[in-house]
C-alpha positions in Angstrom: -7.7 1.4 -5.3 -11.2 3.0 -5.6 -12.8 6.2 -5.1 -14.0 5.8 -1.9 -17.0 3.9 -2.0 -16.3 0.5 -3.7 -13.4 -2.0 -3.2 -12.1 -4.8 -5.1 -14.7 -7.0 -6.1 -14.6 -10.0 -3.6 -15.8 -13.4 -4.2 -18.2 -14.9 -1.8 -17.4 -17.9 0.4 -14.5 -19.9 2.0 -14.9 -22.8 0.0 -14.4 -24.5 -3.8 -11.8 -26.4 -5.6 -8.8 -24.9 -3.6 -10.2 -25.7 -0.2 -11.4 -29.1 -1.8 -7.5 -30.1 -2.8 -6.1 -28.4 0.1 -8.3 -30.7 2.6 -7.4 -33.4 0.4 -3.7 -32.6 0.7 -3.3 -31.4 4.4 -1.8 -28.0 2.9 -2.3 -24.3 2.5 -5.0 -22.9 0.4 -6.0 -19.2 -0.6 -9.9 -18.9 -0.5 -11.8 -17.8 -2.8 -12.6 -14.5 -1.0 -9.1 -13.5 -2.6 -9.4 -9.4 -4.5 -6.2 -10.0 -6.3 -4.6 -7.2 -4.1 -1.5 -8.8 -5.0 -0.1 -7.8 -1.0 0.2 -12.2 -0.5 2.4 -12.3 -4.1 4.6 -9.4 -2.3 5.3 -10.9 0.9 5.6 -14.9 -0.4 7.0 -14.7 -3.6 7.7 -18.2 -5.3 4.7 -19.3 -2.5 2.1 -18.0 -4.0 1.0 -16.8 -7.3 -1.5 -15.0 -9.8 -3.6 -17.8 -11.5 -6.5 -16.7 -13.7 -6.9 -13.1 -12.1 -6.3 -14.2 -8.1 -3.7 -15.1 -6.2 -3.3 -19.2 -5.5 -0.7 -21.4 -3.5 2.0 -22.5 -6.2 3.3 -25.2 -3.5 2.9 -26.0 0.3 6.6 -24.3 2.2 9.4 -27.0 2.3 11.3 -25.7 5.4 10.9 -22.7 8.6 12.0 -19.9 6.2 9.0 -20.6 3.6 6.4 -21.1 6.4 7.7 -17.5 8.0 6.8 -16.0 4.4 3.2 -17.7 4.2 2.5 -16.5 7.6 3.9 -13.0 6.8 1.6 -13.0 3.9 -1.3 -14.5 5.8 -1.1 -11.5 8.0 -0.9 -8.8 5.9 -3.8 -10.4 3.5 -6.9 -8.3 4.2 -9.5 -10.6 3.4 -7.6 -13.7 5.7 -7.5 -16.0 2.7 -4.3 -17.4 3.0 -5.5 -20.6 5.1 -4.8 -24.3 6.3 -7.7 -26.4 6.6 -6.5 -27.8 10.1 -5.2 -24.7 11.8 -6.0 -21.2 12.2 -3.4 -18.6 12.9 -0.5 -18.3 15.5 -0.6 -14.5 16.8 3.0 -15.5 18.0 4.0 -15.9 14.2 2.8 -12.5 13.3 5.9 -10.6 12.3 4.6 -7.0 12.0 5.5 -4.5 12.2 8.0 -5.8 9.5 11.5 -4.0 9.3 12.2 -3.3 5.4 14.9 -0.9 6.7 16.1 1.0 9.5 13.9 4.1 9.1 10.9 2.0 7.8 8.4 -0.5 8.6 5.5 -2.4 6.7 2.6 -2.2 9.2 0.6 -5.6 7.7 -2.9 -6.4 8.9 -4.1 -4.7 5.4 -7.8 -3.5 5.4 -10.8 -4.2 3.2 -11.7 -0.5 3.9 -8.7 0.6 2.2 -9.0 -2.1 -0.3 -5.8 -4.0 1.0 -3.7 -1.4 0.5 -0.5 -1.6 2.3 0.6 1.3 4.9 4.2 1.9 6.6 5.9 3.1 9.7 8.6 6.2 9.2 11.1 6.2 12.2 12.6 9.6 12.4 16.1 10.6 14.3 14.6 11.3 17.2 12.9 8.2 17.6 9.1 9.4 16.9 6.9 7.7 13.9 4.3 8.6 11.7 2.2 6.1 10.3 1.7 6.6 5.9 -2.4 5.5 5.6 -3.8 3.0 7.7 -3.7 -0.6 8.5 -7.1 -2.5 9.5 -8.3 -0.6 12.9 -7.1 -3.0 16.1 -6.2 -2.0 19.5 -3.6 -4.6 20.1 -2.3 -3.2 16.5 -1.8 0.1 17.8 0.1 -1.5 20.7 2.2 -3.2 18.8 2.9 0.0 16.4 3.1 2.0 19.2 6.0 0.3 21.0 8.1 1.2 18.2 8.0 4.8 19.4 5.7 7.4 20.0 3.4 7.9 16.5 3.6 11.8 16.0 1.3 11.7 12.7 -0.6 10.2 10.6 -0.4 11.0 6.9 -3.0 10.0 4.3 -2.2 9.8 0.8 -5.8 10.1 -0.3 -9.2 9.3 -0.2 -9.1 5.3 -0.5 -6.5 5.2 2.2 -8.1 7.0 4.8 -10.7 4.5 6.6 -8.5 4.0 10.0 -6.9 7.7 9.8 -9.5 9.3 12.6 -9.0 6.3 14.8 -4.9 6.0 15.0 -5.0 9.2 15.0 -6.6 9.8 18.2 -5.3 6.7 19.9 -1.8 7.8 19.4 -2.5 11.5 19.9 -0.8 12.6 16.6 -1.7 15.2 13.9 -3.8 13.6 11.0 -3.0 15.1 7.2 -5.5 15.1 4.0 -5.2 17.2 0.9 -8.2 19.3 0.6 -9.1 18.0 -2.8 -9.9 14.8 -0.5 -10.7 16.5 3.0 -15.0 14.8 2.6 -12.7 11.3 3.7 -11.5 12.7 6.2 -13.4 16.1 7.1 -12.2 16.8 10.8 -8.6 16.4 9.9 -6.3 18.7 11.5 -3.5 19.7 8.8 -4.9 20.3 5.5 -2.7 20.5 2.8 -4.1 22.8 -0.3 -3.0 23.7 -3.4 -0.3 21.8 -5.5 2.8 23.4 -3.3 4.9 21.2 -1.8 4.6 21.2 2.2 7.2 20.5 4.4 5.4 18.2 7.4 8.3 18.1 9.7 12.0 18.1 9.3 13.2 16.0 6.1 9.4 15.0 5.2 7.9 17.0 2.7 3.9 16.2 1.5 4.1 16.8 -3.2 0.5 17.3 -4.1 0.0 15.2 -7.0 -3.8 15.5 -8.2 -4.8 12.4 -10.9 -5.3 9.0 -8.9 -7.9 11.1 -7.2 -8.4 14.8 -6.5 -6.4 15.3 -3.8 -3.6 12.5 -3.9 -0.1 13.5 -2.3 2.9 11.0 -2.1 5.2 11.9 0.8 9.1 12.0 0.5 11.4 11.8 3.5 15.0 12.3 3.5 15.6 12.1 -0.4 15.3 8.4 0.2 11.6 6.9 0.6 8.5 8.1 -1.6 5.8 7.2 -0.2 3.6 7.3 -3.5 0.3 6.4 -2.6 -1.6 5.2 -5.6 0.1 7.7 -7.7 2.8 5.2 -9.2 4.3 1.9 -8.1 6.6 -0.9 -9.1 5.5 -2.9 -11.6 7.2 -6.7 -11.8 5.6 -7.4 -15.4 7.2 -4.7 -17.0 10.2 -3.8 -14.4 9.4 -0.3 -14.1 7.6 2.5 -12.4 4.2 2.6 -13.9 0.6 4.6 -12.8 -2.1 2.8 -12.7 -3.5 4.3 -15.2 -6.7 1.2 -15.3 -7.6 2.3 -12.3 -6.9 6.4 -12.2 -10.3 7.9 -10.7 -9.9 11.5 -11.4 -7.8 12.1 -14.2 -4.8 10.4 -16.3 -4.5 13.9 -17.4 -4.6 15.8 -14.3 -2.1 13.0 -13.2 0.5 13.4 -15.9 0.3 17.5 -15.4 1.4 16.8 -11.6 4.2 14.4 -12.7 5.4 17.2 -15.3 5.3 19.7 -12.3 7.1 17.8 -9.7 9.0 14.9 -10.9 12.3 16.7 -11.2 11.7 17.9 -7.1 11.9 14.3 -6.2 15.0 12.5 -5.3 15.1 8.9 -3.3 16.2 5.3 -4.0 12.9 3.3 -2.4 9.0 4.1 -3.9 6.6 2.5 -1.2 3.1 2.6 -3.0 -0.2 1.9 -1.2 -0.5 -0.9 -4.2 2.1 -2.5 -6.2 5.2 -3.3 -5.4 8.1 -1.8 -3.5 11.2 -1.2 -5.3 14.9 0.1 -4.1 17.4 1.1 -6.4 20.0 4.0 -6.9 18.5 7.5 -6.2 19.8 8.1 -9.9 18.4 5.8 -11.3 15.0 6.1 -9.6 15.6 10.1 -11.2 15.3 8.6 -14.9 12.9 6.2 -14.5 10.9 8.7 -13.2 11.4 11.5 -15.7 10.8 8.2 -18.4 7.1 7.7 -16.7 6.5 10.9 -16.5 7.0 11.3 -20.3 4.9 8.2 -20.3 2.0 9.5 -18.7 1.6 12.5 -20.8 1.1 10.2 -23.8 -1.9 8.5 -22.2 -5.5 9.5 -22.7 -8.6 9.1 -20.5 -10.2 5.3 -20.0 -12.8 3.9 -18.1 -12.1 2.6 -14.7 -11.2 -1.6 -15.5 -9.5 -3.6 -12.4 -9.2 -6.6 -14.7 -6.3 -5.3 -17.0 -4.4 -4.0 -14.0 -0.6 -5.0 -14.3 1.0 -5.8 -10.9 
């Protein structure tokens, strides 16, 4: 999450005490390029871990199952740091695009331009997509995302997201979507979304402008059931909640508790599907309060500088 110009701060190298141990031991390592996107603690939970501010292998996979979750990780991790000391990656163990339900899809192959964030695939009824930000730009990629269905548009949740938008864009001849408050990522985009209205993008997909993560940040809610959020909240497994990241917030906590105020009780949906952080599903109700808890939340906080270290995934 940044504002456009900077990423998480990587770490130089392939090599140090992890590589060391994992030669040592035959195994899997994470390198010590990892950002601490947390995407590799998402996909191989129990696998890997956060250790010291990264993420680390907690134990080598004991059977098929674990070593399908390693490679899922390894594939969406956007600085390919999840490695083996004798082998490099099978393309015929990629499993993306990854099926989280029957309307969605994780798209993996995460990009350093977008700082790792993670983007998605929304299957509507008639059996067209539209991609939510951007995986890392790849021909074969678009292949592989394109013979889901045909990919209509391309919606951008803001600035940070928007590295790849221009490219999928024109390869799959779909409409691509900014808010204006962000259009200078994105400047030859062809649906601008303006003000702090809701849109309605197609049927059962409506754009919420929600300014505070950055100027012109939208989330994206289809079919009172997925919210897309962007950056503007997320799961949160330490505190097992909805939470903003409000470390990380490059516009305005305030501006961003404002837009909650305004739109929080529009929103209905049982899944939140955030660019970073975690996924969550639960009842659309319950989603509903949590929400309207956060947003009461939100107004309480108060501007702070910009700190990726006390970040809670």
């Amino acid at each position: 999450m940044d504002d456009g110009r900077t990423s998480f701060p990587a770490r130089a190298g392939t090599t140090g005490p992890d590589a060391e141990r994992a030669v040592a031991d035959g195994g899997w390592y994470v390198d010590d390029r990892c950002t601490n996107c947390d995407v590799a603690r998402q996909l191989a939970p129990g696998l890997i871990g956060e250790v010291d501010g990264r993420s680390e292998l907690l134990r080598q996979p004991r059977d098929a199952a674990e070593l399908r979750l390693l490679h899922t990780a390894a594939f969406a991790c956007h600085t390919r740091s999840i490695r083996h000391p004798s082998r490099t990656l099978d393309p015929a163990a990629d499993p993306f695009p990854l099926r989280l339900t029957d309307d969605v899809h994780l798209c993996g192959h995460n990009s350093s331009h977008t700082a790792g964030a993670n983007a998605y695939l929304l299957q509507r009824p008639s059996g067209q997509l539209m991609m939510v930000d951007t995986p890392r730009w790849n021909k074969g990629l678009a292949e592989r995302y394109e013979a889901l269905g045909p990919v209509t548009d391309v919606l951008l949740t803001h600035r940070d997201h928007a590295a790849h938008g221009r490219r999928y864009a024109d390869r799959f001849g779909a409409r691509l979507w900014i808010h204006e408050g962000d259009l200078d990522a994105s400047p030859d985009a062809e649906h601008v979304i303006r003000g702090t209205d809701p849109v309605e993008i197609a049927e059962g997909v409506t754009a919420y402008p929600l300014p505070g993560h950055t100027l012109g940040s939208v989330l994206y809610l289809a079919d009172e059931r997925y919210c897309f959020s962007g950056d503007s909240f997320y799961w949160c497994r330490t505190t097992a909640d909805l939470e903003v990241a409000e470390s990380v917030t490059w516009y305005s906590i305030e501006a961003l508790a404002a837009s909650l105020a305004r739109t929080a009780a529009r929103l209905r949906f049982e899944w939140v599907l955030p660019g970073h952080g975690d996924r969550k599903q639960l009842p659309a109700e319950e989603m509903t309060r949590r929400l309207r808890d956060l947003t009461a939340r939100t107004q309480a906080l108060r501007p702070r500088p910009v700190d990726f270290s006390v970040f809670r995934w």
